[in-house]
C-alpha positions as CSV (number, residue, x, y, z in Angstrom):
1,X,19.5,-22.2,59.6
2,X,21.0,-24.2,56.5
3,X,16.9,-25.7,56.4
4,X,15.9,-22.3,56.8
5,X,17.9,-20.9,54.0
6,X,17.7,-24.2,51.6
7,X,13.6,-23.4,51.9
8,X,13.7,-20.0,50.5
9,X,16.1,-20.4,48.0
10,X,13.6,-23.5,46.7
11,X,10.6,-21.2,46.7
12,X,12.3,-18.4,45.1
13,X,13.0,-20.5,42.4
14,X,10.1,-22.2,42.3
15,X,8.5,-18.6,42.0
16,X,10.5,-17.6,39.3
17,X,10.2,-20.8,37.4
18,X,6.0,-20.2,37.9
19,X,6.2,-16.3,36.9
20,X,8.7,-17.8,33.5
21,X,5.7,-20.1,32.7
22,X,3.2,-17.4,33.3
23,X,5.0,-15.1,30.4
24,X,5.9,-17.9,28.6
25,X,1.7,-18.3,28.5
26,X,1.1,-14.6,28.2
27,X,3.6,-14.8,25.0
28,X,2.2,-17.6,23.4
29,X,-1.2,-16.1,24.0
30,X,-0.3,-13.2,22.3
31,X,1.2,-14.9,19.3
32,X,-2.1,-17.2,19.2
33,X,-4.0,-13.9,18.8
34,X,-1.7,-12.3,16.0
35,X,-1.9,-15.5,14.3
36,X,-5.7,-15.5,14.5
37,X,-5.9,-11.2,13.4
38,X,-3.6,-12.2,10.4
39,X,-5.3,-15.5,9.2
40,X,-8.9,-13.4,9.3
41,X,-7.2,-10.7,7.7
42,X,-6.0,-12.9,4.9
43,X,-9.5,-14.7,4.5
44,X,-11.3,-11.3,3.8
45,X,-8.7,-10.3,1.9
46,X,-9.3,-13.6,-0.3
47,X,-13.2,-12.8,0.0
48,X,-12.8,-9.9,-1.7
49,X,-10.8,-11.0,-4.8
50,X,-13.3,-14.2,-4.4
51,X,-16.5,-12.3,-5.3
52,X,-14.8,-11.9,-8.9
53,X,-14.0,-14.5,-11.4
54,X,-11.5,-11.8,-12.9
55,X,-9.0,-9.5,-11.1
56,X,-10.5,-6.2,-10.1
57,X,-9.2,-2.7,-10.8
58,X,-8.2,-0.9,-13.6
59,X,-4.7,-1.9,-13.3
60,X,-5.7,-5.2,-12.1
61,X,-5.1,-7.3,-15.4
62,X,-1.7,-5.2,-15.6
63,X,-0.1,-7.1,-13.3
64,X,-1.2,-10.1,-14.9
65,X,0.5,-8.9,-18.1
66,X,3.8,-8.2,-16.1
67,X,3.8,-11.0,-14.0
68,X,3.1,-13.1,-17.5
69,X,5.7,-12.0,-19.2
70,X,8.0,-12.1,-16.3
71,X,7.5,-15.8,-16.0
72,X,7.6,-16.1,-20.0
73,X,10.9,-14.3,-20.4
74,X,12.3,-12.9,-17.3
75,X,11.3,-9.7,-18.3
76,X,8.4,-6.7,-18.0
77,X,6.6,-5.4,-20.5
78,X,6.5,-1.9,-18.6
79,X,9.2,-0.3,-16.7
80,X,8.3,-0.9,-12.9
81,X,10.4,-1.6,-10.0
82,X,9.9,-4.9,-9.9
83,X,9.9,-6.9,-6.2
84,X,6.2,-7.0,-6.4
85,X,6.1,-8.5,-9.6
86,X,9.0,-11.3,-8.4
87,X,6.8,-12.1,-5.4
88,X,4.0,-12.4,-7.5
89,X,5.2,-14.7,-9.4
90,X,6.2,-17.3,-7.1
91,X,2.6,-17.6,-6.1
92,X,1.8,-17.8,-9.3
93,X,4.0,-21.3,-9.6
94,X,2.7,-22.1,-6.5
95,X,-0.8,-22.2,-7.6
96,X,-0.3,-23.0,-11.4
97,X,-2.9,-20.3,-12.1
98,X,-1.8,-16.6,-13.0
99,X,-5.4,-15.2,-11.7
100,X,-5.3,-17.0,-9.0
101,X,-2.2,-16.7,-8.1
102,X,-2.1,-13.0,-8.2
103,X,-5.1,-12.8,-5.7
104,X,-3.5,-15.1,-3.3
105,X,-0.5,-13.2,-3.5
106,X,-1.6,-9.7,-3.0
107,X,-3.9,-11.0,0.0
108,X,-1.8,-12.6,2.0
109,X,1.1,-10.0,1.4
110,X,-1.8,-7.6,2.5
111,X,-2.6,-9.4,5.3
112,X,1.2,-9.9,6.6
113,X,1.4,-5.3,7.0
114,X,-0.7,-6.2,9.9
115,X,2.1,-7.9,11.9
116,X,5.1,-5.2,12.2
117,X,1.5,-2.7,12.8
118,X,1.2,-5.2,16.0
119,X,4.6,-4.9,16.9
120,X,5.3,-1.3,16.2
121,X,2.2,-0.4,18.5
122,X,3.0,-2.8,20.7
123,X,6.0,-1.5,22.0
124,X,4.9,2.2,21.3
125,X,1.5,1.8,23.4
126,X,3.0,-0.6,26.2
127,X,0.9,-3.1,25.9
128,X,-0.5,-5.8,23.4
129,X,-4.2,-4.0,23.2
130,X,-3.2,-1.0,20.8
131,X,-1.2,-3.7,18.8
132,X,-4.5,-6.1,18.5
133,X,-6.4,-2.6,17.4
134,X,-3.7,-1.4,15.1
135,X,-4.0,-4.9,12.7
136,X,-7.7,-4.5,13.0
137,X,-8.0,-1.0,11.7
138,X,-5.3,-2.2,8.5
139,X,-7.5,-5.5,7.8
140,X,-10.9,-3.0,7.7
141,X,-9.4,0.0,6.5
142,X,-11.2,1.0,3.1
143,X,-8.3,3.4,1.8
144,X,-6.1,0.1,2.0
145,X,-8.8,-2.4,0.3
146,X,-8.6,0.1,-2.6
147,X,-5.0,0.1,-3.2
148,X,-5.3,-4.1,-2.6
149,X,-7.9,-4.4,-5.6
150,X,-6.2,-1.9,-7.8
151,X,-2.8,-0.5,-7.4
152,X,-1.7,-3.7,-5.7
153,X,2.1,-2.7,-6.0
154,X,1.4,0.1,-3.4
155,X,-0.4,-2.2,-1.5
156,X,2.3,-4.6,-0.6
157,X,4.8,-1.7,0.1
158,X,3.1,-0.7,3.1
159,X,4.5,-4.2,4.5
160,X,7.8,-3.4,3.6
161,X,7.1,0.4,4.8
162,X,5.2,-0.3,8.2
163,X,8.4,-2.7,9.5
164,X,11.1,0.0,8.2
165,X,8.8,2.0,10.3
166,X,9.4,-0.3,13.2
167,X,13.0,-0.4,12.9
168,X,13.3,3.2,12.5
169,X,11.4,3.7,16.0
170,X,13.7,1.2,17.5
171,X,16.7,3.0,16.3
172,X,14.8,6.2,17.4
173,X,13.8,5.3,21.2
174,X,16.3,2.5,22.2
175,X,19.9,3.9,20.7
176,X,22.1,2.5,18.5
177,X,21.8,-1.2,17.5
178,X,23.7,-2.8,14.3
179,X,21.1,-5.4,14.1
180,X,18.0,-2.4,13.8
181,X,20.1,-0.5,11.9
182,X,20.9,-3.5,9.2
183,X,17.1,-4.2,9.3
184,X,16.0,-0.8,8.7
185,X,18.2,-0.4,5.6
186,X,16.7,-3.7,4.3
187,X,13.5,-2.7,4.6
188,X,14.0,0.8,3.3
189,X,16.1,-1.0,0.0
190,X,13.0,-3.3,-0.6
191,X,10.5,-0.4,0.1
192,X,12.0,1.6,-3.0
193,X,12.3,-1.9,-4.8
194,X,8.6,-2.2,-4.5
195,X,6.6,1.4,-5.2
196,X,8.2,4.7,-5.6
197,X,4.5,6.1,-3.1
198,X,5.5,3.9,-0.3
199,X,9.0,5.1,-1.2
200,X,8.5,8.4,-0.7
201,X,6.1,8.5,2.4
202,X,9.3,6.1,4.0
203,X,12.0,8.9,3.3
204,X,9.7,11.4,4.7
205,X,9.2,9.6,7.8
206,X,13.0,9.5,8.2
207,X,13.4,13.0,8.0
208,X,10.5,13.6,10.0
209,X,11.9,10.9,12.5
210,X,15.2,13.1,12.4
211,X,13.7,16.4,12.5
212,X,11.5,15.3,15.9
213,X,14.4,13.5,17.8
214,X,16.1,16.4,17.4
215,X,13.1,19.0,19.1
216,X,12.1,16.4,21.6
217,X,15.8,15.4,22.5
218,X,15.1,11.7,22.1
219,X,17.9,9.5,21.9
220,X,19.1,12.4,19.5
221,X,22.6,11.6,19.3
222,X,22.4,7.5,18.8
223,X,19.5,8.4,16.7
224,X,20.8,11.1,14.1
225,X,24.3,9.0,13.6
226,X,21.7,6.0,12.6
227,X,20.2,8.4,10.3
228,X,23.2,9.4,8.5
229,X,24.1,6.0,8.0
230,X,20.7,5.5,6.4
231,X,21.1,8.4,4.4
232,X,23.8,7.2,2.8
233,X,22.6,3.7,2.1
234,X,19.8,5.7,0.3
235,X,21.3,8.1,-1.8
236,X,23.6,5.0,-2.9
237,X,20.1,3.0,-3.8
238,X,19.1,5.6,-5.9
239,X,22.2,6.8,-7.4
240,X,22.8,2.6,-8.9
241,X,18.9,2.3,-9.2
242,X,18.7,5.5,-11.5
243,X,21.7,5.1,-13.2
244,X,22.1,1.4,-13.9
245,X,18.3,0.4,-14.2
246,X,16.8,3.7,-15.4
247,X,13.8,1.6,-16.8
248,X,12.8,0.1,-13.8
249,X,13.1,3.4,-11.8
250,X,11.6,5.4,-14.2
251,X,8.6,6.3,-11.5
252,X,11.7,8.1,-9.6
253,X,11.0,11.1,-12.1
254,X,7.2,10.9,-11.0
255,X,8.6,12.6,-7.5
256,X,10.6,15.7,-9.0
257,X,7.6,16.3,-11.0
258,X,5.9,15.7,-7.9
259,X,7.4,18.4,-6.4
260,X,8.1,20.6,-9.3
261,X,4.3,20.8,-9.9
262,X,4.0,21.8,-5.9
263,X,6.2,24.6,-6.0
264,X,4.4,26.2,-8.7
265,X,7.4,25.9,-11.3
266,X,4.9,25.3,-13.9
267,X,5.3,21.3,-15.1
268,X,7.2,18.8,-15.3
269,X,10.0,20.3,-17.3
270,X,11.5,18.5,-19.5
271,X,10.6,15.2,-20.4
272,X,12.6,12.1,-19.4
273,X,14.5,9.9,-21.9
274,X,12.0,7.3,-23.5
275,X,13.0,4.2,-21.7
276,X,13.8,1.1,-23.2
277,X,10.6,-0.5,-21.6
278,X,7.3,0.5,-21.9
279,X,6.1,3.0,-19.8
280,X,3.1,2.7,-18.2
281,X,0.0,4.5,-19.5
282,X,-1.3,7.0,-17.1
283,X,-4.8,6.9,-16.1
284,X,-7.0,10.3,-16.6
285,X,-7.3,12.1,-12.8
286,X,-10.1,10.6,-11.4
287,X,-12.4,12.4,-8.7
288,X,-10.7,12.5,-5.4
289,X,-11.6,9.5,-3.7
290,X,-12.1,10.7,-0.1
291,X,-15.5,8.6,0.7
292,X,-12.9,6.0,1.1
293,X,-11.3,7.8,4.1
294,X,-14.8,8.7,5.5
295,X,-14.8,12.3,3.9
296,X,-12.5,15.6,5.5
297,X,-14.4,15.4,8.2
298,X,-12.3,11.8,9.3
299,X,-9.1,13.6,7.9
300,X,-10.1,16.5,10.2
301,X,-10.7,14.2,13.2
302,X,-7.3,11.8,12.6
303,X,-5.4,15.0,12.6
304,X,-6.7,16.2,15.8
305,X,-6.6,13.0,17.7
306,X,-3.1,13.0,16.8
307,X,-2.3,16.3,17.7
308,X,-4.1,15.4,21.2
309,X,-2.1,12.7,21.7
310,X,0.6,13.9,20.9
311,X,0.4,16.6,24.0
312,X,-1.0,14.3,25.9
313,X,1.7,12.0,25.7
314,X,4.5,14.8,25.9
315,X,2.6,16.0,29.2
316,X,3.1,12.4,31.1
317,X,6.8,12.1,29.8
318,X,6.6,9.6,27.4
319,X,8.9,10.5,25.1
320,X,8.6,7.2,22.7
321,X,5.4,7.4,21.8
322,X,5.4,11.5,21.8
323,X,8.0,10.8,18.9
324,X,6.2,8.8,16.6
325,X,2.6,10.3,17.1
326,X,4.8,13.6,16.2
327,X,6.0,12.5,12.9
328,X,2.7,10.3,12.3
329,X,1.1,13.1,12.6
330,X,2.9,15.4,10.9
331,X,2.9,13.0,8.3
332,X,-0.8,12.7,7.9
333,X,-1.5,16.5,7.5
334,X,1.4,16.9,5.2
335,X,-0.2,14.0,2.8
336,X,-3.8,15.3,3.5
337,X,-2.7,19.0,2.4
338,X,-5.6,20.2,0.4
339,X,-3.6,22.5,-2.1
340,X,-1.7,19.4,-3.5
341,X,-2.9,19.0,-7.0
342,X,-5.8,17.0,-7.0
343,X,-4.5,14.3,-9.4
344,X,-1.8,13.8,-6.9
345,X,-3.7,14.0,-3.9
346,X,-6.0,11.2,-4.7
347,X,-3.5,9.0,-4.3
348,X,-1.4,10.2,-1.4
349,X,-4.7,10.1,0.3
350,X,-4.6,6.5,0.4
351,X,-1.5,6.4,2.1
352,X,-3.5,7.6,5.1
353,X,-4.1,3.8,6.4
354,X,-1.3,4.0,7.7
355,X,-1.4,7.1,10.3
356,X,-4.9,5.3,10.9
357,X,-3.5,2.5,12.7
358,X,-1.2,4.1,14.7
359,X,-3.1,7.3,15.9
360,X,-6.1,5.7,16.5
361,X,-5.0,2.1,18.1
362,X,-2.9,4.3,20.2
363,X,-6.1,7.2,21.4
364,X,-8.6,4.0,21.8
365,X,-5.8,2.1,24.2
366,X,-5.1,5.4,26.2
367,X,-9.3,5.8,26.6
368,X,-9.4,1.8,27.5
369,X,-6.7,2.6,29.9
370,X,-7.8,5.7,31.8
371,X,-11.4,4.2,31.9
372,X,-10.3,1.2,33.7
373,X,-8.0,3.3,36.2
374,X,-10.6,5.8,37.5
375,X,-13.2,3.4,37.8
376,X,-14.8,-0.1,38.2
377,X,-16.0,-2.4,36.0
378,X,-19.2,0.3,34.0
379,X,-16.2,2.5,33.1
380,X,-14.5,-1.1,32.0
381,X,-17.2,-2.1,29.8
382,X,-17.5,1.9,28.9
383,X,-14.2,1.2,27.5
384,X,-14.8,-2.0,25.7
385,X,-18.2,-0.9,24.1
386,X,-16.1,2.4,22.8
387,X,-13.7,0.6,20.7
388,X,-16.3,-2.0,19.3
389,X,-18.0,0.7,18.0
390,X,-15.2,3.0,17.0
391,X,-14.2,0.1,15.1
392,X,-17.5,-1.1,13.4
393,X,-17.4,2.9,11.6
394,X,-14.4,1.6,9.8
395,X,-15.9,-2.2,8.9
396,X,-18.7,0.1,7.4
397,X,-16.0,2.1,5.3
398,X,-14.6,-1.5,4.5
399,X,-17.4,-3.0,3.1
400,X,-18.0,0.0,1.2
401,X,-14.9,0.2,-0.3
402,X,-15.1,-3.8,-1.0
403,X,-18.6,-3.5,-2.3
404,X,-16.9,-0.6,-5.0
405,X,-13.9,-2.9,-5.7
406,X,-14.8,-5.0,-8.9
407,X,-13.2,-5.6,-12.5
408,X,-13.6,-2.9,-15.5
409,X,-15.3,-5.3,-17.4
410,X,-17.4,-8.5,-17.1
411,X,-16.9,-12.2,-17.5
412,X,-19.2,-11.8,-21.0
413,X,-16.8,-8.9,-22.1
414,X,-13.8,-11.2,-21.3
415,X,-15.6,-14.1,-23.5
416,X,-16.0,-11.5,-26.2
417,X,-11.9,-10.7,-26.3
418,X,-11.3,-14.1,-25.7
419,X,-13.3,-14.8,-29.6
420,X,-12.0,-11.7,-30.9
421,X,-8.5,-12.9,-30.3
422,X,-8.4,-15.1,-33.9
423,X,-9.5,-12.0,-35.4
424,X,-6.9,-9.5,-35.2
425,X,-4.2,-9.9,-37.9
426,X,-0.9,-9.7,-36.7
427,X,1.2,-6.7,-36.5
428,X,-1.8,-4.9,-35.7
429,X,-1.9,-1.9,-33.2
430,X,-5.6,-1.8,-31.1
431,X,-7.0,1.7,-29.7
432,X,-9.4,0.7,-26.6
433,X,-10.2,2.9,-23.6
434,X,-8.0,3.2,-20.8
435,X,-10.8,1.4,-18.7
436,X,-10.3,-1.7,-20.6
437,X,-6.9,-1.1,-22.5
438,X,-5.2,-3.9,-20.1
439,X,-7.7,-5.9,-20.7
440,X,-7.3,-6.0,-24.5
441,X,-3.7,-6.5,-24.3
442,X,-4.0,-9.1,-21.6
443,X,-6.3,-11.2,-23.3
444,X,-5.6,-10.8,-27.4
445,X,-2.0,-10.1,-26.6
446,X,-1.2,-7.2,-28.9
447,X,0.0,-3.6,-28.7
448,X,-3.0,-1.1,-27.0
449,X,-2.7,2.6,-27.4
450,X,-4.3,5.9,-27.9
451,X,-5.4,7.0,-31.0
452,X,-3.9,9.6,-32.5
453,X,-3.1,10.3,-36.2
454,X,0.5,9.0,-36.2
455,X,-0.5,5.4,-35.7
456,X,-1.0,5.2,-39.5
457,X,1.7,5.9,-40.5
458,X,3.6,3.2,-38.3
459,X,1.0,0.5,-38.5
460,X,-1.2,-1.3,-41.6
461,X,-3.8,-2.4,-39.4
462,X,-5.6,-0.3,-36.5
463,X,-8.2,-2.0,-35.0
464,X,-10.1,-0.5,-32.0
465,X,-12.3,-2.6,-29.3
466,X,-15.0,-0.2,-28.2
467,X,-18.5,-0.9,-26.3
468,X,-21.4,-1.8,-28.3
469,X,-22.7,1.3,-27.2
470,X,-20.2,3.5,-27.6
471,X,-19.6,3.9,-31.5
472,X,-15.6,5.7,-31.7
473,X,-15.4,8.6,-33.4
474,X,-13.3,7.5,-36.2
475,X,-14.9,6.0,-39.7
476,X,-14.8,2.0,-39.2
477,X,-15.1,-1.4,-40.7
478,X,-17.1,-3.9,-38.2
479,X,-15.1,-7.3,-38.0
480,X,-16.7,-8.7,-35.1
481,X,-20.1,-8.0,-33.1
482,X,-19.9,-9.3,-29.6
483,X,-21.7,-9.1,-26.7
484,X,-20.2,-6.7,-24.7
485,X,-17.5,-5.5,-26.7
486,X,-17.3,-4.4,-31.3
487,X,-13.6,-5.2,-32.6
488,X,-13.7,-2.8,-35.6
489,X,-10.8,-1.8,-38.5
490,X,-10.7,2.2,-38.0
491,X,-9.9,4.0,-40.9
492,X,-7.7,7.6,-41.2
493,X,-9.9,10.5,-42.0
494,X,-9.1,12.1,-45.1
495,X,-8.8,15.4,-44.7
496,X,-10.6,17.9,-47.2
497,X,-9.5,19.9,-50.0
């Protein structure tokens, strides 16, 4: 008997010593293949910035000029909040190169939103699949290679935004926890330290977050006591942000005007106090950019797969991931809205990379999952074949997008402003177009604006860099022909008599 019993209790532990080695392999397994997803996701990110010399994007050399000036003097040159710019800079010391360090920065930062994606649809799907589908669809998504190789700022805030994201569904689904709770604030805080976009979409998840937990009954009295707490540590962030470093925060005004403009009230209003800082120059509205989110007909599609889902899941009782495709999804059409003003919606578009990977890592690993439990090993491959090709429409989008993404100027343009430099006496104030405007006051490291009569009358010298080709419409003094670019003297029109 005491054999008997001595035998079984050995094998039981030897079984559960053999099933704590076999997750112990599944975990590390896992964690080989997140580590492989994010190293290929920072080595196209790299490719990207790679085909360049210089840094793409209008705004591109912008962040050299902040990050610059930052290292120079411990300051920016335009009001901005300024994490991005911090990070930046380290990898700029890192790699002794401002350029260079820029790209590395902004690529792997890029590359990293693809690991709380993993996690966050990880634990929402079940399983590691829709986690693994999730980091692909961020590395290959073309909305989010645009904001990498221009508005790099909102870029890196979706890494911040995606793990508030996953905090927030922790809080939502597994009740109170000081640890989630503390993390989610942190996140939130360096969110709104980094872009006031990625900002904004966060507080809207929280309320949508709230507003769902509440309908669905999920956790809803944990969940909304979290949410107050949150609340609170926000409205504190904004209040000190606002009040105490009103030039960094200045983009916090963008959002009443934001919503001013959408409920029809006619404007801004009145316009801020100039900061202390420069602002930043806004660009002109550009054309909406939706061939970068595969036309309406994609925004059509995400919002009805997530709809779908959304029943779907509510019909088999899941009530975690009914949650979040609830406010995901509610999220995407409210950002998708048509009637938003167009040079608003351009940009809140991009944002859409986002519902993206969640939606559709989370439909593809449902369709991968029913295939396999209805039938053999066709329906498996069915299955497989599916998602290889659902995901080589968005590598199509991303090479697109990376094939668009270059600088405004080329590397002859940047030797003419490079000899132009010596030129410009100082003192002197220099009208250029927006396109290159960063450009100018990257390289020859003086004072870009707009023409406009005043400047006269505050400056002796206005010099304007123009295109060979495009003579400005202001009577001019040539002081130096270049290839690319003419740095001329423009001279005030007299007005007649």
């Amino acid at each position: 008997m005491m054999l008997r019993d001595m035998f079984f209790n050995r094998l039981i532990a030897e079984l559960a010593a053999l099933g704590t080695l076999k997750r112990m392999c599944k975990d590390g397994a896992e964690l080989l293949m997140v580590l492989l997803i994010f190293s290929f996701g920072f080595a196209f990110n790299l490719w990207i910035f790679s085909r360049n010399w210089l840094i793409t994007g209008i705004d591109g050399p912008y962040y050299l000029i902040q990050v610059r000036e930052l290292l120079r003097r411990g300051s920016l040159v335009y009001g901005a909040p300024p994490l991005a710019f911090l990070l930046l800079s380290f990898f700029c010391l890192i790699t002794g190169d401002l350029m260079l360090g820029v790209k590395v920065g902004v690529s792997l930062l890029c590359a990293l939103s693809t690991v709380p994606a993993f996690y966050l649809m990880r634990r929402a799907g079940k399983s590691s699949l829709p986690g693994f589908i999730a980091m692909t669809l961020i590395i290959f998504s073309a909305p989010y290679i645009r904001m990498m190789t221009d508005f790099m700022k909102n870029a890196i805030g979706i890494l911040f935004l995606l793990s508030f994201l996953y905090y927030l569904h922790v809080l939502a689904t597994s009740g109170f926890s000081r640890r989630s709770l503390i993390l989610a604030n942190f996140f939130l805080i360096l969110t709104g330290l980094t872009h006031i976009l990625d900002f904004g979409v966060a507080i809207l998840f929280l309320m949508l977050y709230s507003l769902w937990a509440v309908i669905l009954n999920v956790n809803r009295h944990p969940f909304l006591k979290s949410t107050c707490i949150i609340a609170l540590v926000l409205f504190l962030f904004i209040l000190m942000a606002s009040t105490f470093f009103g030039d960094l925060f200045a983009d916090f005004g963008k959002a009443l005007s934001f919503l001013r403009e959408l409920a029809g009230m006619g404007g801004a209003g009145r316009p801020p106090p100039r900061p202390s800082l420069k602002p930043k120059p806004q660009a002109p509205s550009p054309p909406l950019w939706i061939r970068a989110v595969g036309g309406w007909e994609y925004v059509l599609l995400l919002l009805f797969s997530g709809a779908i889902l959304t029943v779907y899941s509510w019909l088999r009782g899941d009530g975690e991931s009914t949650l979040l495709l609830s406010a995901v999804t509610s999220m995407s059409s409210m950002i998708s809205f048509p009637l938003i003003p167009p040079n608003w919606l351009w940009r809140l578009m991009l944002m859409i990379v986002v519902p993206t990977a969640i939606i559709f890592s989370q439909g593809l690993s449902e369709v991968n999952r029913l295939m396999k439990r209805t039938g053999g090993n066709p329906l498996s491959e069915a299955s497989t074949a599916l998602i290889i090709i659902s995901l080589a429409f968005f590598i199509m989008q991303a090479g697109y997008a990376a094939e668009k993404a270059r600088p405004t100027i080329s590397y002859e343009g940047y030797l003419d402003l490079v000899e132009m430099k010596d030129k410009i006496p100082p003192d002197s104030l220099v009208v250029a177009d927006f396109h290159v405007a960063y450009w100018v006051e990257y390289v020859d490291e003086v004072a870009v604006e707009r023409a406009t009569p005043e400047i006269w009358r505050t400056h002796q010298h206005v010099l304007g860099v123009f295109f060979k080709n495009r003579p400005p419409p202001f009577p001019f003094r040539v002081i130096y022909r270049g290839r690319v670019f003419v740095l001329v003297e423009l001279q005030p029109r007299i007005p007649r008599h």
